[in-house]
C-alpha positions in Angstrom: 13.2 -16.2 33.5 14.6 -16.2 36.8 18.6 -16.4 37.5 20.7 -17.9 39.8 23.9 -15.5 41.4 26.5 -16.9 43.4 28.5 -14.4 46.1 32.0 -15.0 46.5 30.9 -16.9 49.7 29.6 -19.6 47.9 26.0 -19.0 48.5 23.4 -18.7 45.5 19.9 -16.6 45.3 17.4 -17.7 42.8 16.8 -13.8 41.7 13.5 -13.5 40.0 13.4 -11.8 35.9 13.4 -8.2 36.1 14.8 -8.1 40.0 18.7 -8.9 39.6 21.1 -6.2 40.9 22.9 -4.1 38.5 26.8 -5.3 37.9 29.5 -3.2 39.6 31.3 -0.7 37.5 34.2 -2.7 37.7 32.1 -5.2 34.9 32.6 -9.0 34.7 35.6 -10.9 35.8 36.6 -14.4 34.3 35.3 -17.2 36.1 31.7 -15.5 36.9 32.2 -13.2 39.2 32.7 -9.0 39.6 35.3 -7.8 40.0 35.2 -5.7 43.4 34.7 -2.0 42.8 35.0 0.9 45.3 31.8 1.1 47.2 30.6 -2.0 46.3 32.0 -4.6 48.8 32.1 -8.2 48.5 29.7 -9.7 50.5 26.6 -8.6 52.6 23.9 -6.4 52.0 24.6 -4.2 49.0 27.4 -6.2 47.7 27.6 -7.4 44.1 26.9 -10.6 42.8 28.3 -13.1 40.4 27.2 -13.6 37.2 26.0 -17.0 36.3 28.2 -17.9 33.0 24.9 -19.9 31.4 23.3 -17.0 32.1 25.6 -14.6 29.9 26.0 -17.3 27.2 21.8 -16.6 26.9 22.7 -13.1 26.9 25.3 -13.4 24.5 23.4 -15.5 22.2 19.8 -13.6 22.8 22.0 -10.6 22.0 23.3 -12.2 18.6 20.0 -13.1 17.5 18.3 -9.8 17.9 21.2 -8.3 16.0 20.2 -11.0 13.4 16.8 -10.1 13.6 17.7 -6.2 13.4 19.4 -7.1 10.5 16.9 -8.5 8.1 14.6 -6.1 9.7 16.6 -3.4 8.2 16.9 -5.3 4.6 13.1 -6.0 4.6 12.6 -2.6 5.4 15.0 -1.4 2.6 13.1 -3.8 0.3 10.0 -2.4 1.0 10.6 1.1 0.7 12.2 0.1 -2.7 8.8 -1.8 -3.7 6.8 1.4 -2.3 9.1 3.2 -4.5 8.8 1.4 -7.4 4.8 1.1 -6.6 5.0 5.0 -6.2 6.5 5.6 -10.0 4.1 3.0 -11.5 1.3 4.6 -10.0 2.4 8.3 -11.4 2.9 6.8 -14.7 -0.4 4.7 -14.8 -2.0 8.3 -13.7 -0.2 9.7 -16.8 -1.9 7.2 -19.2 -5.2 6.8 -18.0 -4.7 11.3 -18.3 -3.6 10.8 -21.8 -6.4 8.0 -22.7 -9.0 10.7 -20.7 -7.7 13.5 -23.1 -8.2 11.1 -26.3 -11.9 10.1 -24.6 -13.3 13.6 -24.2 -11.5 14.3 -27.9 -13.3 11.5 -29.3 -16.5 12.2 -27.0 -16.6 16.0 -29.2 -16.4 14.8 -32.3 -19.0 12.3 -31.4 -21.0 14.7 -30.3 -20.3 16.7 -33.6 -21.3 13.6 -35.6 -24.5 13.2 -34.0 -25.5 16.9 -34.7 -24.6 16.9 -38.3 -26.5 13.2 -37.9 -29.8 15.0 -36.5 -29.4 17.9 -38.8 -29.7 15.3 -42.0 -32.1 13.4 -40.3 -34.6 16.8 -40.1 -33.6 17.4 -43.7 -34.4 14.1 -44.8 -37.9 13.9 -43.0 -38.5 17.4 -43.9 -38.0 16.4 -47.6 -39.7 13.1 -47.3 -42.7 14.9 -46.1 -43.0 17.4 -49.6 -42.3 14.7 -51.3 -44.7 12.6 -49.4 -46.8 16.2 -50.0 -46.3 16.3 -53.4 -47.4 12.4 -54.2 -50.5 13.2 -52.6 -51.4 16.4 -54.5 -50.4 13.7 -57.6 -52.9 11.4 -56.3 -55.5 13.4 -56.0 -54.8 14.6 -59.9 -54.6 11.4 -60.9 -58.3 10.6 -59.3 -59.9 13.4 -60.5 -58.3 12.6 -64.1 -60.1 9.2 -63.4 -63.2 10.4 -62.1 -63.5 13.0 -65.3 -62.4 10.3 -67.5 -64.9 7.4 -66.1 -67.5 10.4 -66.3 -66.6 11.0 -70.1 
């Protein structure tokens, strides 16, 4: 945003944003203008210029919201890294957990395992003794018919 600088001989420069000329050490004088420093004269080419008292009311104001803005910056910040915190140590202990309920899984998953073996195992022994007895009620049978037979003979 351009400014506008007034010498002390009452002439004033539109000065675009970017392009005004740096203040004399001397630093700003009541009333808008520098005060005159050694090496920088008063008027003419080189000299310093007047500051524009709207101009360092902006300032002054831009300055005091930035500081603002710094400001809750620095608490949002501060908030955050206490949430990332707090996230951090509800992480590690959800880790924990889900190690413990792994640890009771895989426990459970072995004797699982160990059930269905001794499962299996009394399965083959049941089928294995279903099939002599299975065995046995056929050699029965076949007494039983010739019994018949010799007895429908006699």
């Amino acid at each position: 945003m351009p400014s506008t600088c007034h010498d002390p001989d009452g002439f004033a420069e539109v000065v675009p944003a970017g392009f005004e000329r740096p203040l004399a050490p001397g630093g700003y004088q009541p009333g808008g203008y520098l005060q005159e420093a050694p090496g920088f004269p008063a008027s003419g080419p080189g000299g310093w210029w007047a500051v524009n008292a709207a101009d360092m009311d902006a300032l002054k104001t831009k300055n005091e919201e930035l500081k603002q803005r710094q400001e809750v910056l620095i608490e949002n910040l501060q908030k955050s890294q206490l949430d990332l915190v707090e996230t951090r140590d509800s992480l590690l202990a959800s880790m924990e957990e889900c190690s413990i309920a792994r640890s009771e899984l895989t426990a459970t998953r072995e004797e699982l395992l160990q059930w269905r073996k001794q499962t299996e195992a009394a399965l083959r022994r049941y089928h294995l003794a279903e099939q002599e007895h299975l065995a046995e009620l056929d050699a029965m049978l076949v007494l039983l018919q010739d019994f018949f037979e010799k007895s429908a003979r006699d």
